[in-house]
C-alpha positions in Angstrom: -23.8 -3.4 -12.6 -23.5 0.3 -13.1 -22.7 1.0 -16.8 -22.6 4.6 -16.4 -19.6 4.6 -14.5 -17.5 1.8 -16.4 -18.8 3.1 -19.8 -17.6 6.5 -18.1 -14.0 5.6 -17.9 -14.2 3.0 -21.5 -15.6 6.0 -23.2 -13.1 8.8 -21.8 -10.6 7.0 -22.7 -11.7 6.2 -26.0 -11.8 10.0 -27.0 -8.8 10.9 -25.6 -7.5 8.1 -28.1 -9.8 9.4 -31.0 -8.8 12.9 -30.6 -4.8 11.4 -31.0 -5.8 10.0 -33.6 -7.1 13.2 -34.8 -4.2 15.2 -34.0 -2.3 12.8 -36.4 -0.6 10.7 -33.9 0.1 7.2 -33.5 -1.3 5.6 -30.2 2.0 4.5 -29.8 3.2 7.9 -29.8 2.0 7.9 -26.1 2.7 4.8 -24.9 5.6 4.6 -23.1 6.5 1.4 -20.5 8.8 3.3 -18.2 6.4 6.5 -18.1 3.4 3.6 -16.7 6.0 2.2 -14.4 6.8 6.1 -12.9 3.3 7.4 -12.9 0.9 4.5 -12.1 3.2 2.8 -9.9 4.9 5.3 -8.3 0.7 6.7 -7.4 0.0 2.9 -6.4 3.3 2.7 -4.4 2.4 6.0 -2.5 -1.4 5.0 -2.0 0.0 2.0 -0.2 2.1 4.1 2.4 -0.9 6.3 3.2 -3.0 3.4 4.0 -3.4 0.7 6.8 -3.5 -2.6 5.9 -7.0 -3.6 6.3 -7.8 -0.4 3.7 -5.7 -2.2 1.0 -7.4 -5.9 1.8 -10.5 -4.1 0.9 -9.6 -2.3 -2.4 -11.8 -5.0 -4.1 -14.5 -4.2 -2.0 -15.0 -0.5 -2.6 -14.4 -0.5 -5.7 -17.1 -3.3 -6.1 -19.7 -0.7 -4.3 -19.1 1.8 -7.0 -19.5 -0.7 -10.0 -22.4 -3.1 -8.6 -24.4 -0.6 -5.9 -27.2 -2.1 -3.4 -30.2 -1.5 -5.0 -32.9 -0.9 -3.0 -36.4 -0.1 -3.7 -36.9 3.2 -1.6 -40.7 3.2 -2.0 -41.2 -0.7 -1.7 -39.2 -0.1 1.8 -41.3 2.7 2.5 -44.6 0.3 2.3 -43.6 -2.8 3.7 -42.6 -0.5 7.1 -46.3 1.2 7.0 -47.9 -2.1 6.7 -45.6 -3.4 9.6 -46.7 -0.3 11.6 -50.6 -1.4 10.7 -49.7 -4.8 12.1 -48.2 -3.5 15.1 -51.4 -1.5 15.6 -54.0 -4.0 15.3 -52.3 -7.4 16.7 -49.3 -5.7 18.5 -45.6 -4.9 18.2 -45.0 -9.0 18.8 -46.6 -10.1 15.9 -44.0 -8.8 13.8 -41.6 -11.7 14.8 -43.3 -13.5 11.9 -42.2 -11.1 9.4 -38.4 -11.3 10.6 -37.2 -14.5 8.4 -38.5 -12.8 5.5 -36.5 -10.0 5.8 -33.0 -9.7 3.7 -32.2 -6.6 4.8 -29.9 -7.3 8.2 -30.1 -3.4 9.0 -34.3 -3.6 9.2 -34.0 -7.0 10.7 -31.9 -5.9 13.4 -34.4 -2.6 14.0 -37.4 -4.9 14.1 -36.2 -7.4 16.3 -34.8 -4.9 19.2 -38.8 -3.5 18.8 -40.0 -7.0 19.4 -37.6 -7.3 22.3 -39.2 -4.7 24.0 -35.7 -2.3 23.9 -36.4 1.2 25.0 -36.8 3.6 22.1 -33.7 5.7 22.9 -31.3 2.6 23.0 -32.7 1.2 19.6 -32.0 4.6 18.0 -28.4 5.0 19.8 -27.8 0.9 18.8 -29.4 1.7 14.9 -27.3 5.3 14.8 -24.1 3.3 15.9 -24.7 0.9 13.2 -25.4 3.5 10.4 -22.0 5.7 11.4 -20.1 2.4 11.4 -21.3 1.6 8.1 -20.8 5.4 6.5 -17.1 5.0 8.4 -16.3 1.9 6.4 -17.4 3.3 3.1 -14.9 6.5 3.8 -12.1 4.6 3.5 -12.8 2.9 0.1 -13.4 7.2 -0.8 -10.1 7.8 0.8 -8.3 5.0 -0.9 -9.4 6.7 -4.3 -8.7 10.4 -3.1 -5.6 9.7 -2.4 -4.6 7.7 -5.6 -6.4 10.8 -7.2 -3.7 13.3 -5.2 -0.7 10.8 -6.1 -1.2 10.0 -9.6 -1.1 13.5 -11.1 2.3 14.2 -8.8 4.0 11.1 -9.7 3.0 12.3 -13.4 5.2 15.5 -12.2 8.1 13.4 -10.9 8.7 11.6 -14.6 8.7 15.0 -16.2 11.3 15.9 -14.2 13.0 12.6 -14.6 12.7 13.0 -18.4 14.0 16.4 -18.5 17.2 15.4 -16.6 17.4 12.9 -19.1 16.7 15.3 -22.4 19.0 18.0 -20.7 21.9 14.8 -20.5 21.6 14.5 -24.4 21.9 17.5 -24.9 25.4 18.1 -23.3 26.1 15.4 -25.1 26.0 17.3 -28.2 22.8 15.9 -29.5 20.2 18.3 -30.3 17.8 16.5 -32.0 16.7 14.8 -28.8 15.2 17.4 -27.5 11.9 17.3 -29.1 11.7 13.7 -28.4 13.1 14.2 -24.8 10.4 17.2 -24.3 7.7 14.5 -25.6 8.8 11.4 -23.2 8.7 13.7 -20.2 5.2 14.9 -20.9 3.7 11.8 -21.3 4.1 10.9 -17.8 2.1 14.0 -17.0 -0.3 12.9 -19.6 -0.5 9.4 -17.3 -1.0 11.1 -13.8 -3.7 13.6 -14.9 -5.7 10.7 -17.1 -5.6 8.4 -14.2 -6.7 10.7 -11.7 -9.5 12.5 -13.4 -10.9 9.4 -15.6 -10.3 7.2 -13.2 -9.6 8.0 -9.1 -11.8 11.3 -8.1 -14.8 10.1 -10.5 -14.8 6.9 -8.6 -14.4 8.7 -5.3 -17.4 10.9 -5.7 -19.1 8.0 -7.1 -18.7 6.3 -4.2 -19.3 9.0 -1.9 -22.5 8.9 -3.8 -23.2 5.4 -3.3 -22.9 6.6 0.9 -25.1 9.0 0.7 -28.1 7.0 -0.9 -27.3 4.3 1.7 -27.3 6.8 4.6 -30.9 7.8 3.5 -32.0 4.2 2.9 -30.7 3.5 6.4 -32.1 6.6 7.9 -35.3 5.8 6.7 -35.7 2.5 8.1 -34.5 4.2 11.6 -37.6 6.9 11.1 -39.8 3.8 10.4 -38.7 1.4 12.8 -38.7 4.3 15.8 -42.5 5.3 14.6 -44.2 1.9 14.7 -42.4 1.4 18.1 -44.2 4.8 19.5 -47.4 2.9 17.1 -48.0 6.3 15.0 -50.6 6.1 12.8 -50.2 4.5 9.1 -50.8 7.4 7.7 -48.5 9.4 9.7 -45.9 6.7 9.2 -46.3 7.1 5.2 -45.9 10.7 5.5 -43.1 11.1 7.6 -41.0 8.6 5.6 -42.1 9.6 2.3 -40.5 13.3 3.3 -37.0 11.4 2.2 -38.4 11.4 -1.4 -38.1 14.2 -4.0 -42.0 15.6 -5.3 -42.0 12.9 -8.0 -41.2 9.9 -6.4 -43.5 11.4 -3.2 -46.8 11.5 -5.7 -46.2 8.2 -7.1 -46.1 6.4 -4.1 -49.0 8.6 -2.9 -50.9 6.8 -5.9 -49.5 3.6 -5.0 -51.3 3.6 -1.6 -54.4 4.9 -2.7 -55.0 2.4 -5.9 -54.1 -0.4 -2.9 
């Protein structure tokens, strides 16, 4: 599970209800049932008319990627496709077969075993590319599912305002002036609501998740790189190198000492 991002939101929230505290308010000085009901539903409610179906069936899903990402070893995956390309080299591209049960990752699997079919380079990387786009198409719409609950949220929080000034300006042609302060407080809260729950909440777990894409793109696009290289049967070395351009300097030299304490 990735604490940073629930810890994120637990800890943004708890600040923004120490510094209440702070200011000498009551948490319950901005809490306010209807104000929940206007702002988060009304955002909710919106998000759902933006959105196909089989977006909302997957809500779980997305949201799932941003809190428990795939973790994959980048420089473990790196090795294990330079000592396929050694295999392929000295017993042939068919003797990889052997090595596909023990592979979990279906993405490699599928790579490895159009190789040992004997499928023309150009078709594996159109099939692998295809793949790769479906999969970063799939993980837009869990980003666009949160964008949009980050565009709703805030305006919803805009709509209650102006519902609870109609209501403050109502008391006070009813000769009450004394609700105007607490009037001018209910209808802010709402905006309070929208702009929490979009900027503790929606866009952090958008880009979050738009970060989660981009390290699987690379993941993925490394594997292609690999795959496409011990088809052509480049040399180890070359392999190594070419794949380990993906890295930053860092994680480039320690797999560079890696391979040569093996």
């Amino acid at each position: 599970m990735d604490l940073a991002t629930l810890g994120g939101i637990v800890v943004g929230f708890g600040l923004v209800l120490f510094g209440t505290l702070v200011a000498g308010l009551s948490p319950l000085d901005i809490f306010d049932l209807p104000s929940v009901f206007i702002t988060i539903g009304g955002g909710l409610s919106a998000s759902v008319v933006a959105s196909p179906l089989s977006r909302l069936l997957n809500f779980t899903k997305y949201t799932r990627f941003a809190l428990f990402p795939r973790q994959t070893d980048v420089g473990q995956l790196i090795l294990t496709l330079v000592s396929f390309s050694e295999r392929a080299r000295r017993e042939g591209l068919l003797s990889l077969e052997d090595d596909l049960v023990s592979l979990e990752e279906p993405f490699l699997r599928k790579g490895i075993q159009l190789v040992v079919d004997g499928t023309d380079p150009e078709l594996v990387r159109n099939i692998l590319d295809t793949d790769m786009q479906n999969i970063h198409n799939r993980h837009q719409e869990g980003i666009k599912l949160w964008t949009d609950m980050g565009f709703f949220w805030p305006a919803f929080g805009m709509i209650g305002t102006l519902i609870g000034l109609v209501q403050m300006l109502k008391n006070l042609g009813a000769g009450d002036p004394s609700a105007i302060g607490a009037g001018m407080a209910a209808a802010l809260i709402t905006t309070l609501y929208g702009s929490l729950a979009a900027n503790l909440v929606a866009i952090p777990m958008s880009r979050k998740l738009a970060l989660r894409d981009a390290d699987e793109m690379m993941v993925k696009a490394i594997m292609i790189e690999g795959i496409l290289s011990i088809q052509s049967g480049d040399n180890p070395r070359i392999v190594k190198d070419k794949l380990s351009s993906f890295l930053p300097p860092a994680e480039r030299a320690a797999l560079d000492e890696s391979t040569a304490g093996a």
